[in-house]
C-alpha positions as a printed Julia matrix, in Angstrom:
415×3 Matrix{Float64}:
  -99.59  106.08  83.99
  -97.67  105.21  81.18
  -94.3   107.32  82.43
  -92.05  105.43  84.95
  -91.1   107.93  87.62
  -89.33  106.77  90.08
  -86.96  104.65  87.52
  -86.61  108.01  85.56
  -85.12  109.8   88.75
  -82.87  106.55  89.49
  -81.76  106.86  85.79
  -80.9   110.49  86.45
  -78.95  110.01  89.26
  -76.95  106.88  87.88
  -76.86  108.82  84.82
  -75.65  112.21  86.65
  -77.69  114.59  84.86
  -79.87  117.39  86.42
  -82.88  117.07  83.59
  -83.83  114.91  80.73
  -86.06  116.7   77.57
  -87.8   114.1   75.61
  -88.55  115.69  72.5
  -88.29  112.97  69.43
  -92.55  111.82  69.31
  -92.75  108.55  71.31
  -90.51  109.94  74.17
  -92.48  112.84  74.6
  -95.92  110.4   74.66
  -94.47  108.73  77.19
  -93.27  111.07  79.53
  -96.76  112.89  79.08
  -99.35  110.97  77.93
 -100.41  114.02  75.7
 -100.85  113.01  71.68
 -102.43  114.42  69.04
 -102.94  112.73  65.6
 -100.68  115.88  64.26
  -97.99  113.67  66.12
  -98.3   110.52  64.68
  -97.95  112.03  60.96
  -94.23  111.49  61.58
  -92.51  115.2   60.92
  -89.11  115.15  60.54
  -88.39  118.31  62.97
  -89.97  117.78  66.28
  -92.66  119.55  67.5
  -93.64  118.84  71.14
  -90.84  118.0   73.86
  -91.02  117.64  77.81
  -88.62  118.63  80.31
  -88.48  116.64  83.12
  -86.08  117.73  86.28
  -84.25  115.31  88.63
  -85.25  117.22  91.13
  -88.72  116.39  92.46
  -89.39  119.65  94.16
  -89.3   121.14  90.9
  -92.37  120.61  88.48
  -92.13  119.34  85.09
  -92.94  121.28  82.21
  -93.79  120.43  78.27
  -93.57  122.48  75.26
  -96.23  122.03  72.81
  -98.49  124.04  69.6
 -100.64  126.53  71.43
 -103.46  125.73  68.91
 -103.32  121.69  70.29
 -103.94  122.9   73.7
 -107.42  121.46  73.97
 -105.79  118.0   73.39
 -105.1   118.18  76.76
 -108.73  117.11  77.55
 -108.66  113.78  76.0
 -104.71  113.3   76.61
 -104.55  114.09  79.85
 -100.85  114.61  81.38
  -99.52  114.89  84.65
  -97.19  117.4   83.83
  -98.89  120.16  85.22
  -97.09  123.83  83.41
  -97.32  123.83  79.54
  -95.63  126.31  77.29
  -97.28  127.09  74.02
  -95.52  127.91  70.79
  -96.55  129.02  67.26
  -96.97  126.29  64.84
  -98.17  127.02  61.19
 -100.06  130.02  61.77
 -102.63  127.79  64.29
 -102.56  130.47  67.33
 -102.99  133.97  64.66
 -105.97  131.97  64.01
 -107.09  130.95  67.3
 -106.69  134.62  69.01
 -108.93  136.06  65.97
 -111.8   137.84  67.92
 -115.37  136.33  66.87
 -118.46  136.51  68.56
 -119.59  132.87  68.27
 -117.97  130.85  71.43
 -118.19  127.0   71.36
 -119.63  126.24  74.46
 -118.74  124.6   76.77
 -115.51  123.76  75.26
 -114.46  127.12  75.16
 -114.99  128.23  78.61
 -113.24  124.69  80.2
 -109.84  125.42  77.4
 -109.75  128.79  78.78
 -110.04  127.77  82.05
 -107.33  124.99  82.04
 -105.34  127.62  79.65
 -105.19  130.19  82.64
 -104.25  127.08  85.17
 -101.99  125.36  83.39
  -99.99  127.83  81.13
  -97.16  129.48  82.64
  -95.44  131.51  79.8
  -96.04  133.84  77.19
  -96.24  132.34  73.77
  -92.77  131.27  72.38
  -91.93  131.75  68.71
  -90.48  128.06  68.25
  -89.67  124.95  70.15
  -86.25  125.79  70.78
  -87.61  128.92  71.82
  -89.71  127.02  74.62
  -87.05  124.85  76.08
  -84.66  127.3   76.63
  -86.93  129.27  78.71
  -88.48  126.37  80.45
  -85.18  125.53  81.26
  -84.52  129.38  82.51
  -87.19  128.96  84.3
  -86.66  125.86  85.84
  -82.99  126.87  87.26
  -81.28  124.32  84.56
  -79.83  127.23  82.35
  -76.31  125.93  83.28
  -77.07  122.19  84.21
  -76.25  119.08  83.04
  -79.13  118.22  80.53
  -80.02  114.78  78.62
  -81.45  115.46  75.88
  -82.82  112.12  73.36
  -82.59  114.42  70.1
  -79.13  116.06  69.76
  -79.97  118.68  67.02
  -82.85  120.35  69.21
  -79.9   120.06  72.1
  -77.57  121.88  69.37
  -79.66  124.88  68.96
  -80.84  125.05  72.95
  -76.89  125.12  73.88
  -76.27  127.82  71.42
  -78.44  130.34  73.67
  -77.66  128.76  76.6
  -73.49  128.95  76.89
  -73.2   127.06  80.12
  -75.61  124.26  79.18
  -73.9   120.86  79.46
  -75.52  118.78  76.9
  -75.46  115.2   77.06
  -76.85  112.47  74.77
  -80.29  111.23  76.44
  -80.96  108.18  73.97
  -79.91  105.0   75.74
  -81.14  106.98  78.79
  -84.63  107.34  77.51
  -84.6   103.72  76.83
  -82.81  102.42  79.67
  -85.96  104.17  81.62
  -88.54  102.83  79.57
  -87.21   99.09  79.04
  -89.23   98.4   82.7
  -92.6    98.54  82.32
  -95.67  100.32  84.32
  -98.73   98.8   85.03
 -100.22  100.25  82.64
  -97.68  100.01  79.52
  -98.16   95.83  80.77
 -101.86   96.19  80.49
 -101.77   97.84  76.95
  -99.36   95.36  76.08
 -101.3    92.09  77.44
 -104.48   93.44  75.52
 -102.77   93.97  72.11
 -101.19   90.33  72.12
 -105.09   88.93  73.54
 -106.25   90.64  70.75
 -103.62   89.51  68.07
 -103.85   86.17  68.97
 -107.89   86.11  69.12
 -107.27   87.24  65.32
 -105.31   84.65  64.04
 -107.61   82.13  65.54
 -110.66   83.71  63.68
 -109.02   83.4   60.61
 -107.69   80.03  61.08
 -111.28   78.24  59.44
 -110.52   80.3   56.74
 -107.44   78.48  55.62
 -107.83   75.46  53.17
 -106.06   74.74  49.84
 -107.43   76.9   47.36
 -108.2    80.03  49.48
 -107.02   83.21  48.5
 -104.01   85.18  51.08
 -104.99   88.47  50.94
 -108.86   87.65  51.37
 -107.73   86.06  54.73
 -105.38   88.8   55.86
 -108.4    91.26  55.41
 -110.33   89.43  57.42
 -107.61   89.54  60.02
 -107.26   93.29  59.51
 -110.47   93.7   60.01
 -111.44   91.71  63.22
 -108.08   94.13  64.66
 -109.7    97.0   63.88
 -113.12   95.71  65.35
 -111.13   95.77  68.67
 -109.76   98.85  68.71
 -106.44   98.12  67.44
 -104.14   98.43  64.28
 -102.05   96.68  61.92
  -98.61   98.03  60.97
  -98.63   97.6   56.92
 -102.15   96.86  57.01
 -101.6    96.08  52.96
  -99.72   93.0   54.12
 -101.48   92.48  57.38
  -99.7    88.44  57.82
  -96.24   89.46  56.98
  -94.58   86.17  56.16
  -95.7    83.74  53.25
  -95.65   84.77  49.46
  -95.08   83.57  45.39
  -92.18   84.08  43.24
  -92.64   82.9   39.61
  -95.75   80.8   40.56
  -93.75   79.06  43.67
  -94.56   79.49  46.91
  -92.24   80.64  50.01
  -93.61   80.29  53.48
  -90.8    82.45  54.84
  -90.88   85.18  51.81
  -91.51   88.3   53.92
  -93.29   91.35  52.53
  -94.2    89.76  49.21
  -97.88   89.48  47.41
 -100.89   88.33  48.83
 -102.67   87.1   46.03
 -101.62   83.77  46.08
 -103.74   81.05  46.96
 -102.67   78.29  50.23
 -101.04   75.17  48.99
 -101.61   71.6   50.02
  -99.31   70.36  52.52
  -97.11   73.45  52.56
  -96.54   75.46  55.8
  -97.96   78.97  56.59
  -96.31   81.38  59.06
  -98.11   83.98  60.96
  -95.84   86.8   62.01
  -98.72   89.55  62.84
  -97.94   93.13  64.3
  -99.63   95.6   65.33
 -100.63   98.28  68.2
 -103.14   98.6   70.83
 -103.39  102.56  72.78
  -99.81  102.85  70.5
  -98.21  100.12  72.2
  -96.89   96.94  69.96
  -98.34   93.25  70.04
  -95.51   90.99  67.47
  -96.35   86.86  67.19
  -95.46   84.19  65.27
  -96.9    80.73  65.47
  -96.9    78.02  62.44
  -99.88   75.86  60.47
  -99.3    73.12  58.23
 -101.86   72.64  56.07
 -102.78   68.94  55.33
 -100.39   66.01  56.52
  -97.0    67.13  56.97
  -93.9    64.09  56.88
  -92.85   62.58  59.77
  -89.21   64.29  60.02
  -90.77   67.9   59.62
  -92.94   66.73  62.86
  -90.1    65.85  64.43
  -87.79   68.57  63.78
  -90.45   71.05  64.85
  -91.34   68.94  67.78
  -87.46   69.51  68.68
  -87.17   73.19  67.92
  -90.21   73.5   70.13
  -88.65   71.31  73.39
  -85.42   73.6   72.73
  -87.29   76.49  73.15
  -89.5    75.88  75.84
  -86.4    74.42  77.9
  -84.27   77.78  77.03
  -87.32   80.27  77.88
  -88.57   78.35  81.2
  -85.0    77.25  83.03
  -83.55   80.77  82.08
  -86.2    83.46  81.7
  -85.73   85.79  84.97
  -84.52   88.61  86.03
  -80.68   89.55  85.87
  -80.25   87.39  82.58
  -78.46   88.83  79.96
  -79.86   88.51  76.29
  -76.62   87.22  75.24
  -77.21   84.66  77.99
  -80.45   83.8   75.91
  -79.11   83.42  72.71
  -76.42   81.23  73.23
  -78.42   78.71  75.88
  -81.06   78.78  71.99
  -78.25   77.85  69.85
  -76.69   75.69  72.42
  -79.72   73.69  72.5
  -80.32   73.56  68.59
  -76.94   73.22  67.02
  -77.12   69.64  69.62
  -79.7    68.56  67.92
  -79.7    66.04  65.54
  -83.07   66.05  63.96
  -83.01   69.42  63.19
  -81.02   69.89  59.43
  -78.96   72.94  58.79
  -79.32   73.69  62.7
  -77.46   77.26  62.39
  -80.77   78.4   59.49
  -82.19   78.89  63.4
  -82.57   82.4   64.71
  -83.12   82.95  68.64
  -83.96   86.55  69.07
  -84.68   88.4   71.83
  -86.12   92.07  72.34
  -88.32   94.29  74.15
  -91.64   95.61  73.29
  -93.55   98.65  73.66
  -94.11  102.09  71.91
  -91.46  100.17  69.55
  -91.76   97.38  67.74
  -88.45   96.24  69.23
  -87.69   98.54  71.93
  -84.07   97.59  72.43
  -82.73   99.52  75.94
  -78.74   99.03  74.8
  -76.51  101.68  73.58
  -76.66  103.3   70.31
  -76.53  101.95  67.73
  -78.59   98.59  68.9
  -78.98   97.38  65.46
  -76.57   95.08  63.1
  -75.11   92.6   65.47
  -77.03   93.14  68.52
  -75.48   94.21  71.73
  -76.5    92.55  75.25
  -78.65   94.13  77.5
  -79.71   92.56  81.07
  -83.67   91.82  81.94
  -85.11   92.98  84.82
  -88.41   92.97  86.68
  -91.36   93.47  84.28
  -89.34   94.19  81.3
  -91.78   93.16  78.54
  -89.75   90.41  76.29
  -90.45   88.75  73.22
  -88.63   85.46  72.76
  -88.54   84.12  69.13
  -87.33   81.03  67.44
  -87.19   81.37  63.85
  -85.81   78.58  61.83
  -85.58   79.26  58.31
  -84.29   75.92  56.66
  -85.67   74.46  53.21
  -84.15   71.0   54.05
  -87.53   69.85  55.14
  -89.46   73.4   55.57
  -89.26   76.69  57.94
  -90.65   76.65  61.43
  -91.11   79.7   63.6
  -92.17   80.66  67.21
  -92.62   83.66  68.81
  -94.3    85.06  72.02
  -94.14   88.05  74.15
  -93.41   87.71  77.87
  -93.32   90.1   81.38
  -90.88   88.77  83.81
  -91.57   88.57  87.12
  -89.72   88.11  90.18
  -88.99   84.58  89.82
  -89.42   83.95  86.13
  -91.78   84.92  83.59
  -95.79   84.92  82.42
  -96.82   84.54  78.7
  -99.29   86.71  77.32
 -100.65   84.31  74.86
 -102.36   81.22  75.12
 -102.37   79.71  71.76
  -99.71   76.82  72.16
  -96.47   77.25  70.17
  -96.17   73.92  68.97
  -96.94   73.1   64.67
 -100.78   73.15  64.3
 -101.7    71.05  61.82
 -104.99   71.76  59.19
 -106.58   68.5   57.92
């Protein structure tokens, strides 16, 4: 189950609401588990949302497009009452009378339609949450809601609604991970990182980027998994004017490896919708003693500041200045401050940051806990000798913390 329960009801309570509606898309995929590919075309107005009650004793409810019900069979959801609404004309359709019946579909959606639906159909979504929430006893609650617009228009036919904003609550609940968010997540970096090492051979000096990026696009997709900006695939590494930039990011990819130049793979993607984000570093042919070193040193500063201080209670400010700490003492490393330690969660985002809106800009701290999913980077960006980066995705466990991947962060070289 990909929705954390009993951390959603502690939220509520330390929170002091009576309800929480997760309407914007990934919110409402994780509270149910329901999805159709309708969802994922990004709409701007919302067009599924899930109410779920502090109180246990009441059962949860979601409000989705009566002509998706059938979804329900290959999404399956815990939340057992569904309200259908109108969407586009789909349910006019759906209720036209015809003689032909697609069997057995038909008979099992009509089935789990009488079970499961508990209201008549509604003309919108606002029309659906505000009698779910009738229904539910919340007409006059304190509600959370993680898309204040939708809470706008439910207020406005429900006077004594309290409406508060749900956004750092939704993300305060889903910053520790299930058991099965962990698994999806430990699959998607396995897979990431098998990728890069199957296109590893393919690097020498003459070889063409974007033939190697397909090839890493493609042995994703063998393994039932995607690549955000599949166009770009490796996102770092590009020309300008015929010279080459290892730390360019979303350039070309027609240009062709260099001799004794560094390439950085920083790789995203998803697995089941959940992210997988890596970086190691190659150096193709015999790199110079000092850019050994100073990677060498980037890489002890890094392992030191991930294994004495990645644990529970820790405070990703804590993190970032133990990193610079470490590198601005550090002799052999030039322009120290061109390093970036960055810290931030993972999951139906590609950084999934639990602190209060807005997150972004200078980021604000957040503490880690228990099997929060945490990817720790280290990305230096100096031209003095050339850019070196890490990255690596972590769960933390009681005592400390387990890396997903196995590929050791440390420069690989390509002779």
């Amino acid at each position: 189950m990909l929705f954390n329960r009993p951390r959603a009801h502690e939220k509520m309570e330390q929170y002091g609401v009576d309800a929480i509606v997760g309407a914007t898309p990934r919110n409402f995929y994780y509270a149910s588990e329901y999805w159709t590919t309708v969802a994922k075309w990004g709409h701007q107005e919302n067009i599924f949302a899930a109410i779920v009650p502090h109180d246990e004793s009441v059962e949860a409810q979601m409000v989705i497009p009566e002509g998706f019900f059938g979804n329900i069979f290959f999404y399956p959801t815990w939340i057992p009452k569904v309200r259908p609404v109108e969407m586009m004309n789909t349910s006019v359709i759906a209720h036209e009378p015809e003689e032909v019946r697609l069997e057995p579909f038909q008979s099992d959606a009509e089935a789990a339609y009488a079970q499961r639906v508990v209201a008549p159909l509604a003309e919108s979504l606002i029309e659906g949450i505000v009698e779910g929430l009738m229904d539910m006893g919340l007409a006059s609650a304190r509600v959370a809601f993680d898309d204040l617009r939708i809470a706008g228009y439910v207020k406005a036919r429900l006077d004594a609604l309290q409406v508060v904003d749900g956004h750092d609550l939704w993300l305060d609940i889903r910053k520790v991970k299930t058991p099965e968010e962990i698994e999806r997540l430990r699959i998607g970096a396995r897979i990431n990182q098998d990728a890069i090492e199957h296109v590893i051979p393919m690097i020498e000096p003459g070889a063409v980027w974007g033939e190697i990026a397909g090839a890493y696009c493609q042995f994703v997709r063998d393994h039932d998994a995607e690549v955000i900006a599949p166009e770009r695939a490796l996102q770092f590494g590009s020309q300008y004017e015929g010279e080459y930039y290892p730390d360019m990011l979303f350039g070309d990819v027609d240009w062709r490896v260099r001799e004794g130049k560094p390439i950085i793979f920083e790789s995203w993607g998803t697995y089941k919708d959940y992210h997988f984000d890596f970086s190691r570093t190659v150096f193709v042919g015999e790199p110079s003693r000092e850019y050994v070193e100073m990677c060498e040193r980037i890489h002890a500063a890094w392992q030191e500041g991930i294994q004495s201080k990645l644990r529970p209670g820790i405070s990703t400010s804590e993190l970032f200045k133990s990193g610079m700490e470490l590198l601005y003492d550090a002799a052999d490393v030039p322009t120290p401050k061109k390093t970036l330690p960055f810290f931030h969660s993972i999951g139906l985002d590609i950084i999934e940051h639990p602190s209060g809106y807005p997150a972004f800009g200078r980021l604000k701290p957040w503490d880690i806990e228990e099997n929060t999913v945490l990817n720790c980077e280290f990305l230096y960006f100096g031209h003095t000798l050339d850019p070196f980066h890490i990255e690596s995705t972590f769960v933390v466990t009681a005592d400390g913390a387990e890396c997903f991947q196995t590929m050791p962060e440390k420069l690989r070289i390509l002779v």
